[in-house]
C-alpha positions in Angstrom: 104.1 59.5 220.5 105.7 57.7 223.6 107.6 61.2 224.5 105.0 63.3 225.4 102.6 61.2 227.0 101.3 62.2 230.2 102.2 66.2 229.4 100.3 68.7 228.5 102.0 69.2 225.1 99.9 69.6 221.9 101.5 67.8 218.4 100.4 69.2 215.1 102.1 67.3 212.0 102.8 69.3 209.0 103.1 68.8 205.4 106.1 68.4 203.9 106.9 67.1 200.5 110.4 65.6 200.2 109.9 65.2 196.3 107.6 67.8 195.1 106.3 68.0 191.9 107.7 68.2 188.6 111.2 66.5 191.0 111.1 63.1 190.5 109.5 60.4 192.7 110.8 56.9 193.9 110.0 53.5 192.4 109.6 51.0 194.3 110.9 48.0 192.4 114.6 50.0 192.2 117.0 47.9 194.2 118.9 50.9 196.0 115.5 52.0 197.9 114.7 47.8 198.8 118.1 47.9 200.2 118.0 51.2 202.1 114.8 49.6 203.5 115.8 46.2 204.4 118.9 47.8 205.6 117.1 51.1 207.5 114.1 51.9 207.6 112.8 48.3 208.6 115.1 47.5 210.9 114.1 51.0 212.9 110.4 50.5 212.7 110.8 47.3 213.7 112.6 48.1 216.9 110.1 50.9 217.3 107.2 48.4 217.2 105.7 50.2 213.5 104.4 47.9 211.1 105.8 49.3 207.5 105.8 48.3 204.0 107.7 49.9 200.7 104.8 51.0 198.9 104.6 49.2 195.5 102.5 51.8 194.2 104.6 52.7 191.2 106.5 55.5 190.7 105.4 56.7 194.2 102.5 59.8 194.4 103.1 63.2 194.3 101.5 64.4 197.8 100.4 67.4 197.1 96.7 66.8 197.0 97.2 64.4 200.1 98.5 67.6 202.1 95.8 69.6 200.5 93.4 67.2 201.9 95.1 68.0 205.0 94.3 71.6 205.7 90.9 70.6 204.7 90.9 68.2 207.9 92.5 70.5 209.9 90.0 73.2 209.2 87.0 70.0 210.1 89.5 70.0 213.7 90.3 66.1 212.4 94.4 67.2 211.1 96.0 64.9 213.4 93.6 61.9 212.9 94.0 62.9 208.9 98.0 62.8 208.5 98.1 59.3 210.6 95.5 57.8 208.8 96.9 59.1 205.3 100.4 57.3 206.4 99.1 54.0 207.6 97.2 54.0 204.3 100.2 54.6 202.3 103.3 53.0 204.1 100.8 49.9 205.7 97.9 49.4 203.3 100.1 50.2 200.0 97.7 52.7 198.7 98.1 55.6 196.3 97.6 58.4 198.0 97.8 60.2 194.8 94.8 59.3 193.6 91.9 61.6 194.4 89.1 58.5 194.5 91.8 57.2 197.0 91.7 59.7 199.1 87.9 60.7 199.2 87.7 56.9 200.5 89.9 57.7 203.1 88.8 60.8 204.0 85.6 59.5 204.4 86.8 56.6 206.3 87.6 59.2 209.0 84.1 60.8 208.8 84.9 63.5 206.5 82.3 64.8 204.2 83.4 62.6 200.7 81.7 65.1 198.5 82.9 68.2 200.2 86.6 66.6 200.4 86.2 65.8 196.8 85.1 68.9 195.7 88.0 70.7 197.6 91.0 68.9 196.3 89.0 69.2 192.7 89.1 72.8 192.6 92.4 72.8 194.3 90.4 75.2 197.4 93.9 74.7 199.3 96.6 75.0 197.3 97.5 78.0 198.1 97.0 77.2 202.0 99.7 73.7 200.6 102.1 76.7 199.7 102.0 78.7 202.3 102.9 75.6 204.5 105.6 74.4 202.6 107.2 77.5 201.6 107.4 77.8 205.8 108.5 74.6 206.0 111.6 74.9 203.4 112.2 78.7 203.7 111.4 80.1 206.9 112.5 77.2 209.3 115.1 75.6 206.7 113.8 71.8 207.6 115.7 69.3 204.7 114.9 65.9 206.6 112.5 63.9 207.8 111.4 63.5 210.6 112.2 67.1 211.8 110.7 68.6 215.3 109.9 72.0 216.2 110.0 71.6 219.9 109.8 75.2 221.5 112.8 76.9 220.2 115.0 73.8 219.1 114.9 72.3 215.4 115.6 68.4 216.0 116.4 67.1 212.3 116.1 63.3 212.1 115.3 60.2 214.4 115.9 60.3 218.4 115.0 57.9 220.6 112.2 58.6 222.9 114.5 59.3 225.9 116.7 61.9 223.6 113.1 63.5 222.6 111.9 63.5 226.3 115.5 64.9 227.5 114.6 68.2 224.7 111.2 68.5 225.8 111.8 68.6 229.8 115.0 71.5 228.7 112.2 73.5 226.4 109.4 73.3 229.0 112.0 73.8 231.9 112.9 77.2 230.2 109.6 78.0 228.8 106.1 79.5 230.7 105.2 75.1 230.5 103.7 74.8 227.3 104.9 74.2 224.1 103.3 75.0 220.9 103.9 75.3 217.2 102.0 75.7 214.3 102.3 76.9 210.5 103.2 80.2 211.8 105.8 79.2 214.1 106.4 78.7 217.4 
């Protein structure tokens, strides 16, 4: 992320499931969500330099085993690497990131143990780890949009520009000991 390069700022991406299971998910080939992406969501990736596609994978996945997947990576110290690789799979390559064979191959694309991954969204080892993030996310810091940053103190619902971000981060680490931090526990 442009805003905090060169400072020593740490950036941990957390799960957060906008249509969580049994809600709903999108399909693709509705003409409301091509025009909300021809009209939005392209338009701003383009202009932040993101390649992006509208998934045509059918009604879209549930996450949950995706974010799963992701406290398994972050307990291997590869969280980061997992959640960006997870969305350029998804929103570039198209893939289902429901499926658990999916997955594995990802996983494993970003030198994860396959079988261990496997055997860990299998058994459904971190769901309850999935939980406890979410119920954080939607309870105990009230975040209903995405993307929404924790930056120190301040809760900055939607897009800003880099220079927007930058301005809130210089503020936070102005008033702060220099260092920002947040994780699933807070900040």
């Amino acid at each position: 992320m442009e805003a905090i390069k060169r400072k020593d700022i740490q950036l941990e991406w957390m799960p957060f499931e906008l249509r969580p299971y049994p809600n709903k998910t999108l399909k693709p080939e509705e003409h409301y969500l091509q025009s909300t992406w021809r009209q939005s969501v392209y338009p701003i990736a383009e202009r932040m330099g993101i390649d992006i596609v509208l998934p045509d994978v059918s009604p879209q996945p549930y996450t949950h085993l995706a974010f799963e997947g992701y406290q398994y990576a972050k307990e291997k110290g590869k969280g980061n690497e997992y959640n960006d690789h997870m969305l350029r799979a998804f929103f570039q390559r198209g893939l289902d990131i429901g499926s658990i064979e999916i997955l594995t191959m990802l996983a494993e694309e970003i030198g994860l143990d396959k079988i261990e991954y496997r055997d860990a969204l299998e058994t459904r080892k971190y769901k309850e780890a999935h939980q406890q993030a979410l119920n954080h996310a939607y309870n105990e810091v009230d975040i209903t949009a995405v993307p929404t940053f924790i930056i120190g103190d301040r809760l900055v619902p939607g897009m800003r520009s880099k220079e927007a971000l930058e301005q809130i981060i210089n503020s936070e680490m102005e008033g702060s000991d220099g260092g920002l931090s947040c994780g699933v526990d807070g900040c």
